[in-house]
N, C-alpha and C positions, 0 to 999 in steps of 0.2 A: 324358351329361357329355362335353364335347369343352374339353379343358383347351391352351389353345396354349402354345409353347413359341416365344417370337421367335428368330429367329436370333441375334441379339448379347446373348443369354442363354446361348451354348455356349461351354465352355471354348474356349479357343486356345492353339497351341503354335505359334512358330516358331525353327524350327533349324537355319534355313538353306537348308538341300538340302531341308527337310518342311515345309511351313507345316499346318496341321493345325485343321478345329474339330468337338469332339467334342461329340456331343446327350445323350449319358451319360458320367457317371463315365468316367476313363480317362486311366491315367498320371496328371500331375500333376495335372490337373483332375479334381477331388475337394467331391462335393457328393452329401450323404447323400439327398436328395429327388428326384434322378436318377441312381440307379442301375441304371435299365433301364426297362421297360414289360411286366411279364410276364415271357416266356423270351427278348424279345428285348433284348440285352444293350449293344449297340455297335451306334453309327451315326457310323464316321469319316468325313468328308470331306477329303478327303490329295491335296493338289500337293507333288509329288516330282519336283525339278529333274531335266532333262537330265542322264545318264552316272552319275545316283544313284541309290540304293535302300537297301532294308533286307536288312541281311547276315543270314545262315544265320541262325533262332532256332528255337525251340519252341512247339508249344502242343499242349493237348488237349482232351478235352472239349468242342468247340466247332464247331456248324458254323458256318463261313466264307464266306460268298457275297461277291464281287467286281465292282462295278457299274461298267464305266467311262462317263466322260461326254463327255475327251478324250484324246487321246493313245495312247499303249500301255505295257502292264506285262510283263516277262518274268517266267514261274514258274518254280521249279525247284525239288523236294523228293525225300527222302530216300526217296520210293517209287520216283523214276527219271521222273519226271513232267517234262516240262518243256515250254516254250510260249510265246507273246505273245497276251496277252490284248488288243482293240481296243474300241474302241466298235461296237456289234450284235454283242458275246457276253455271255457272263455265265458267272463263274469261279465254283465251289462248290469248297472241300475241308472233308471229315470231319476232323477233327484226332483225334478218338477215341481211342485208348488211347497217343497221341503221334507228331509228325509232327515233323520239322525242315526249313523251308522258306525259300527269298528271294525278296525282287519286287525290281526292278532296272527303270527308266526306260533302253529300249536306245537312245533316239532322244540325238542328239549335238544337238539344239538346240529341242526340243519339251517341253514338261515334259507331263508325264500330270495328267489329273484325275479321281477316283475316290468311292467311295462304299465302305469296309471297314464291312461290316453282318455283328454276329457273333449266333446264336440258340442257346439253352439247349440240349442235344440233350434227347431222351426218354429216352433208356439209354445210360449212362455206359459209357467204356470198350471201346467197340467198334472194327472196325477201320479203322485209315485211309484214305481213299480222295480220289479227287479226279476232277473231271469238269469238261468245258466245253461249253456250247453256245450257239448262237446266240440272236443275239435283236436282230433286225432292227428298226431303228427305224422303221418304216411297218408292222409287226403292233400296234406300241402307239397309231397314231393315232387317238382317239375311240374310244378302246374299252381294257377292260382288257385288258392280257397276263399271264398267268402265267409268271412269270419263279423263280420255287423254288414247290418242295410235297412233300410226304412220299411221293406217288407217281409224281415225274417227271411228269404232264399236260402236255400240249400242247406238248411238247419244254422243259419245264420242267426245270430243275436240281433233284435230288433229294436233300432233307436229312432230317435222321429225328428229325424232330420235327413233331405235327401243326400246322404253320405253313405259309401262302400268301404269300407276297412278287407283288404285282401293280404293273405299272407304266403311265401312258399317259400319250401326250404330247396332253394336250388345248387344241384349237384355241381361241382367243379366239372368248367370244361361246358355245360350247357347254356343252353341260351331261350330267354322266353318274353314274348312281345307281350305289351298290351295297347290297346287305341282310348284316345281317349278321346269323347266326345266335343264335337265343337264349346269353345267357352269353357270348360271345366278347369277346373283346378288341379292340380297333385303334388301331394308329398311323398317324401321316400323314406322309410328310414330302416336302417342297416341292425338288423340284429348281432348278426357276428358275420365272417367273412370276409372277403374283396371280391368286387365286382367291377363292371363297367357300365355305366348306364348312360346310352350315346354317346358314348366315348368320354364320358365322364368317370374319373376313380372315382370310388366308393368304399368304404371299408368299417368294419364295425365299429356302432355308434356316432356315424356318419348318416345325417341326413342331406334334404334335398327337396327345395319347392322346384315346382314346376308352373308355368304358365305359358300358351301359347304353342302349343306342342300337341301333337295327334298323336304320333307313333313312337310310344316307348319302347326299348330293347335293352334288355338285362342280360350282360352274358356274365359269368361267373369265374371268376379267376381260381377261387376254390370254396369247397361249399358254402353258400353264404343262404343264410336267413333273411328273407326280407319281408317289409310291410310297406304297403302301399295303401295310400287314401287318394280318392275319387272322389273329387270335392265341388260343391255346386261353386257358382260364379260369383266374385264378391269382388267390392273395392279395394285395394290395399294402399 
């Protein structure tokens, strides 16, 4: 089953300083048939103007991975953490048994554009941490990159829950499998481009669960950007 989600099927929110379109549930947009995919919970896609951001909040129970697309993000949490996120990294924090944190647009005429992807954790309550690592935009070309996983892999961002976040930027014209292990889960979702996935369109800001499916085949109509989750087994 490969169920799409079009793009201009997702909430939207604009507030000025955040234009915002959300692929689940979240905030005002509210819709009982997407409220996730499994344990993966939140797929925001967030332009936050120049000299703006989001002030100190909370969360927990949630790992948080941060994909940029353009621009840059400043962190800064209540661990003593702090930093500019850019595009070729990729931001993880544990929120775990509570974290108070801000992102903040440090560029005076740039706005950032992002990807706030949150996933269920496996054990509630644990402690909060936070991590950055790279993630070079020519390791994803034609080819998956492991970009989060439960064991750090391949300079992978470690979240604790048995979840894979894979990303590649595939060339127009190419084509690239993945298998996906009995019972597993997947989502798909479309950073920019057109694609086909099992003969499925695709095109950016287009997602895409998956269930009951071994062998995925992405072929690429023209360069498209994509993420894929590799998700354990859950009720829906």
């Amino acid at each position: 089953m490969i169920q799409p989600k079009p793009s201009d099927t997702r909430g939207y929110a604009d507030h000025g300083w955040l234009r915002a379109k959300h692929s689940f549930s979240f905030a005002d947009y509210y819709d009982p048939a997407e409220m996730g995919w499994g344990v993966l919970r939140v797929i925001n896609e967030d332009r936050v103007a120049p000299g703006t951001g989001f002030g100190r909040h909370g969360h927990r129970d949630m790992e948080i991975v941060t994909y940029i697309l353009s621009g840059a993000l400043e962190h800064q949490d209540s661990l003593g953490n702090g930093g500019i996120i850019r595009r070729g990294e990729v931001q993880r924090m544990t929120a775990g048994k509570g974290i108070l944190h801000s992102e903040f647009n440090p560029s005076a005429n740039e706005e950032v554009h992002l990807l706030q992807i949150w996933i269920e954790p496996a054990v509630l309550g644990s402690a909060a941490s936070y991590e950055q690592q790279l993630l070079s935009v020519d390791s994803m070309r034609g080819n998956w990159r492991l970009v989060a996983s439960p064991d750090g892999a391949d300079g992978s961002a470690t979240i604790g829950q048995d979840a894979r976040l894979l990303a590649t930027l595939l060339p127009s014209g190419e084509k690239l499998a993945y298998t996906l292990a009995a019972g597993r889960l997947a989502y798909v979702h479309v950073v920019h481009g057109s694609l086909a996935l099992n003969g499925v369109a695709l095109a950016g800001g287009d997602g895409a669960k998956i269930a009951n499916e071994s062998e995925l085949c992405f072929s690429a109509n023209d360069e498209a950007e994509i993420l894929l989750f590799d998700l354990p087994p859950s009720r829906q």
